[in-house]
N, C-alpha and C positions, 0 to 999 in steps of 0.2 A: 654394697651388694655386687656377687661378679657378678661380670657377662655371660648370659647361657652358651654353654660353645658348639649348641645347636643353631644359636641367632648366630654366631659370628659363621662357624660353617656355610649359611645360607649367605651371607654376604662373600664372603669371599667364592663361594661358588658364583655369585651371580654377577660379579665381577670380572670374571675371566669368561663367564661367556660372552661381556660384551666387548671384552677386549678382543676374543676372536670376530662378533661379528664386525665390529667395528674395521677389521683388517682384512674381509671378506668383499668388503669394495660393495657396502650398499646403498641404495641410493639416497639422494639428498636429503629428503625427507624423514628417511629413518636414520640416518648415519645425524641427523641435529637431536632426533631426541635423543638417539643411546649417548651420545657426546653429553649433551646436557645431565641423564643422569650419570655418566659418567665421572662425572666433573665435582658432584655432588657425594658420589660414593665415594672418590678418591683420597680423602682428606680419614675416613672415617677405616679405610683397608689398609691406610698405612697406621694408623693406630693401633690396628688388629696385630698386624705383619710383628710390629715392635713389641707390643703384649705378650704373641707366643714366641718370642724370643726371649723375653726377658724370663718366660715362665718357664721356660725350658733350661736357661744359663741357673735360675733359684732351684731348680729342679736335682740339674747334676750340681751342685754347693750343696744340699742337703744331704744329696748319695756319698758325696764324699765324708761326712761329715756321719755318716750313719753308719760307716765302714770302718771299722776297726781297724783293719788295716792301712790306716788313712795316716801317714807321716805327720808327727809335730809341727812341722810348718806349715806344709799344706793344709792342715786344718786350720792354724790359727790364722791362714789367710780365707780361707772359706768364711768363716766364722766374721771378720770382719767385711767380707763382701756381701755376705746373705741379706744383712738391714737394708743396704743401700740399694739391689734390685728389688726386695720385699717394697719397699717404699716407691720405689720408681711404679713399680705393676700396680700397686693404689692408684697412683696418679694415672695412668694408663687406664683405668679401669674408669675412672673417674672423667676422662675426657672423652671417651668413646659414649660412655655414660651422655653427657652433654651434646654431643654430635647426634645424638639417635636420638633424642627429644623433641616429641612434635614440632613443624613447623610453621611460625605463623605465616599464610600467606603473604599477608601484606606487607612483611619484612624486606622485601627489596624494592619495595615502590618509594613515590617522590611521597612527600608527607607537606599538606597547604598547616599553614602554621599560622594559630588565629590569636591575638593577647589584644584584651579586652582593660583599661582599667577600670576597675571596683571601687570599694570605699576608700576617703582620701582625698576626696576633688583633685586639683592640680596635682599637688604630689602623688596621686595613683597612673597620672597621662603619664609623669619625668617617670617613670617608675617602671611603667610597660615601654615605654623610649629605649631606659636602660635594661630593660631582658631583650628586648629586639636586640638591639647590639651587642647584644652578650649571646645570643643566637647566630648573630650577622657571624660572630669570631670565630663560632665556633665549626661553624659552616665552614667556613674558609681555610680551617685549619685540619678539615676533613676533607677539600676538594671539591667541596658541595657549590651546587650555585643557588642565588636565593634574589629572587626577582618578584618584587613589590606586585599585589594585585587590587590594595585598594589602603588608604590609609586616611583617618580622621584626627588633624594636628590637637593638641592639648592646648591650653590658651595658656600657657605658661612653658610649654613646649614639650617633647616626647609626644603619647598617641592618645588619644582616647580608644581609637580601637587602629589597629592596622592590620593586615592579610596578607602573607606572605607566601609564595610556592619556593619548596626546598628543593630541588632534583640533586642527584647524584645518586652513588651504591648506599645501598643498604641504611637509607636516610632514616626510614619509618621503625626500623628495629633501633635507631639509637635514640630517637627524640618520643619515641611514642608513650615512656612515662614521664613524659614532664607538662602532661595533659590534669590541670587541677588548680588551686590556687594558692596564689606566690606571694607571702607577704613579706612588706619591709617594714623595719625599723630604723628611724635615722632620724635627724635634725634638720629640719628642711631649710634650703638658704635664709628663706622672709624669717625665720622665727628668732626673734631678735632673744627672747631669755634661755635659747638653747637646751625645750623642752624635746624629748623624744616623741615624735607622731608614727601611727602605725596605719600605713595603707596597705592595699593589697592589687594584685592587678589579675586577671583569670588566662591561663592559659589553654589553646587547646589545639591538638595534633591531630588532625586526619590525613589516613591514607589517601594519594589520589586516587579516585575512582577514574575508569574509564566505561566508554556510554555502552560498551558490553556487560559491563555489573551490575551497571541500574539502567532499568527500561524504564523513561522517565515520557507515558504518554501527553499529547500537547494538552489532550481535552481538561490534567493536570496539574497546568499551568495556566498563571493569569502572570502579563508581560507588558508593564507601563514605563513609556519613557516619559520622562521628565526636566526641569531644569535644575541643574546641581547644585546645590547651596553649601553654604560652610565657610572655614576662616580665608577660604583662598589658598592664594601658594600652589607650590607644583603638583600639590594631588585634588585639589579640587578645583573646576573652571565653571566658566558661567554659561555655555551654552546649552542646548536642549541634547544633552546626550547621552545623561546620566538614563541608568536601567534599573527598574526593580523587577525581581521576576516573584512572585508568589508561589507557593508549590500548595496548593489549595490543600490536598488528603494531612500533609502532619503540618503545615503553618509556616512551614519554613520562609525566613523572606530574606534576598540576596538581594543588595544593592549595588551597583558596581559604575562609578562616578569619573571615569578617565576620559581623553579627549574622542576618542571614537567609538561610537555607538556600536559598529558590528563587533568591535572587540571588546565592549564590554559587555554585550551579551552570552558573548561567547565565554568570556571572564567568569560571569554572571553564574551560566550552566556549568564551569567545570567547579567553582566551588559548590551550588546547588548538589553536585552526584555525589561532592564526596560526602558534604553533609549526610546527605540519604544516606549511603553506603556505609558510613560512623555507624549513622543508628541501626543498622539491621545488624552491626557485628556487635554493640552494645547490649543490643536485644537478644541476640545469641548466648550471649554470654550470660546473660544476668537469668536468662532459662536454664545454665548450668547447677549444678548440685553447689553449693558453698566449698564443697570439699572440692571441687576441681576449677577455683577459683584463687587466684594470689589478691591480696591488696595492693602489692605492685603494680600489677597488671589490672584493675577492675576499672581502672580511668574513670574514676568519678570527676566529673568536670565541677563538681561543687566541695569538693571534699582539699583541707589545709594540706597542703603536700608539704611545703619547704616555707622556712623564715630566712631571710636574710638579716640579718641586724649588724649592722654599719658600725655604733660606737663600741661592739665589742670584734668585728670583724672578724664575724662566724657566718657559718650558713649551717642550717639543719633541715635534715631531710628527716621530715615525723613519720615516713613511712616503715624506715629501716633505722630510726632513731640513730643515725650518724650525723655527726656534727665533725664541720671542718674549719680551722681559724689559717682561712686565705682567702676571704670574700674578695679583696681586689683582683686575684689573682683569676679567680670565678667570674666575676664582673668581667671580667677581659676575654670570655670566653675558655680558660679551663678546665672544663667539663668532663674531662675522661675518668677522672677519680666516682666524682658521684654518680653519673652515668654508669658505666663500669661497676660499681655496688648496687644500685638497681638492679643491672641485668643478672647478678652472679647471685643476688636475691631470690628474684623471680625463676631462673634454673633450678634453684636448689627449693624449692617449693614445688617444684615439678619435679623434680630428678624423686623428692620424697613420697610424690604421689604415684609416680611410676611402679616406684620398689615395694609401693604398699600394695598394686594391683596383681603384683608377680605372686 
């Protein structure tokens, strides 16, 4: 579907007013917001700017081409340039498309990253071990930093549960569909006749909140310290300083078991908001019509997202029913391929519902 070229009119008119106020010397205050939507418009005007260029160049290729008096050659060179703007103006049409589709707020925040193992005993702990490190990579290979906030060793090793906070740009728009459950198939070392076992581990990505999003009064909260128990080693100790905080109204209970008590309260509350702050946009969402819903996007923390299976050395994502045979590759953190078809999923499920409201 084009762009109305009333909508683009109104951007690009709005565009150049702020580029004049912006050079009218005002003050800090206002010269950050126009900046910031500035910043924001700019990616989306030169898309515009390039459009009616190109629409204008298919424009005179067609006049020539409609003109009798239009030389043999000049035409048969019209004629083969007409496909390749016509084509190019899709593709234009199609990323401006993209850039004007809702934005989800929480798309630039940090994202605390929860992975839980499931059925599988030991094999589901080595199982959440190896998606952590397959997050650790992927983190890394995005500039992201990712700093431990509470971790439950596996008695065979990897996690039973571990709690990680992601920061960098635009963390929560790449990790926020890989919120659901990850099952493997594989040959587990002990299994001496080399039968396939299938465990699963849970994953789940919230935005950070901050204490402006959620008003989190004392009177609900209940906040016990205690003495830390567990296998030992560097994430759990023996003194009295582990926290559990309660959130009385929906049940929630945050544990947070590190060597200092005031920091693991405070641990304790920033996973607590974003928990809260998950379920209010969960809630939101699930009060939407079906029709302005993706399955990409509905984060069901109980719903089969992806199989990894090891002796054929595949991964499938059952959401967008792609399957890719470079599971090592993935295991090592290479994520941009299925990441990347989720999102270009999810757009185009929107981009669909857009053109259906027009």
């Amino acid at each position: 579907m084009s762009i109305p070229q009333d909508r683009m009119d109104q951007l690009l008119k709005r565009f150049s007013m702020m580029e004049t106020q912006m050079a009218s010397n005002p003050d800090s205050e206002t010269y950050v917001k126009l900046a910031s939507e500035y910043s924001e418009l700019e990616p989306v005007v030169a898309k515009i700017r390039d459009l009616l260029a190109a629409r204008s160049e298919a424009e005179g290729l067609q006049a020539m081409l409609d003109d009798r008096a239009t030389d043999k050659d000049m035409r048969e060179l019209a004629e083969a340039e007409l496909p390749d703007i016509e084509e190019r103006i899709e593709e234009l049409e199609k990323d401006i498309q993209v850039l004007l589709l809702p934005k989800d707020v929480a798309d630039e925040r940090n994202a605390i990253l929860e992975i839980r193992a499931g059925t599988g005993g030991s094999e589901a702990a080595l199982f959440g071990g190896d998606l952590f490190r397959m997050y650790e990579r992927y983190a890394a290979a995005n500039g992201w930093r990712v700093e431990l906030i509470s971790a439950s060793d596996g008695e065979a090793g990897g996690y039973k549960e571990v709690i990680a906070m992601v920061s960098g740009k635009g963390v929560f728009a790449k990790l926020k569909f890989e919120s659901g459950v990850h099952r493997v198939q594989r040959v587990p070392d002990t299994e001496a006749s080399g039968r396939i076992h299938t465990s699963a581990a849970t994953v789940a990505v919230l935005p950070e909140a901050e204490e402006i999003d959620i008003d989190i009064r004392p009177d609900d909260i209940r906040i016990d310290t205690m003495r830390a128990s567990g296998s030992g080693g560097q994430h759990v100790n023996t003194t009295d300083s582990a926290v559990r905080i309660t959130h009385i109204p929906s049940g929630i209970v945050v544990v947070q078991a590190e060597k200092s008590q005031h920091q693991n309260r405070a641990r304790a509350m920033q996973v607590l908001r974003s928990r809260l702050f998950d379920m209010q946009r969960q809630k939101a969402d699930s009060e939407r019509s079906e029709a302005r819903r993706s399955q990409v996007g509905s984060g069901d923390r109980s719903e089969r997202i992806r199989t990894y299976n090891f002796p054929q050395g595949r991964v499938t994502d059952h959401r967008i029913n792609l399957t890719l045979y470079k599971l090592d590759r993935i295991m090592e953190g290479d994520l941009d391929e299925l990441i990347g078809a989720l999102i270009s999923d999810y757009q185009t499920a929107l981009l669909a519902q857009m053109n259906e409201s027009f």
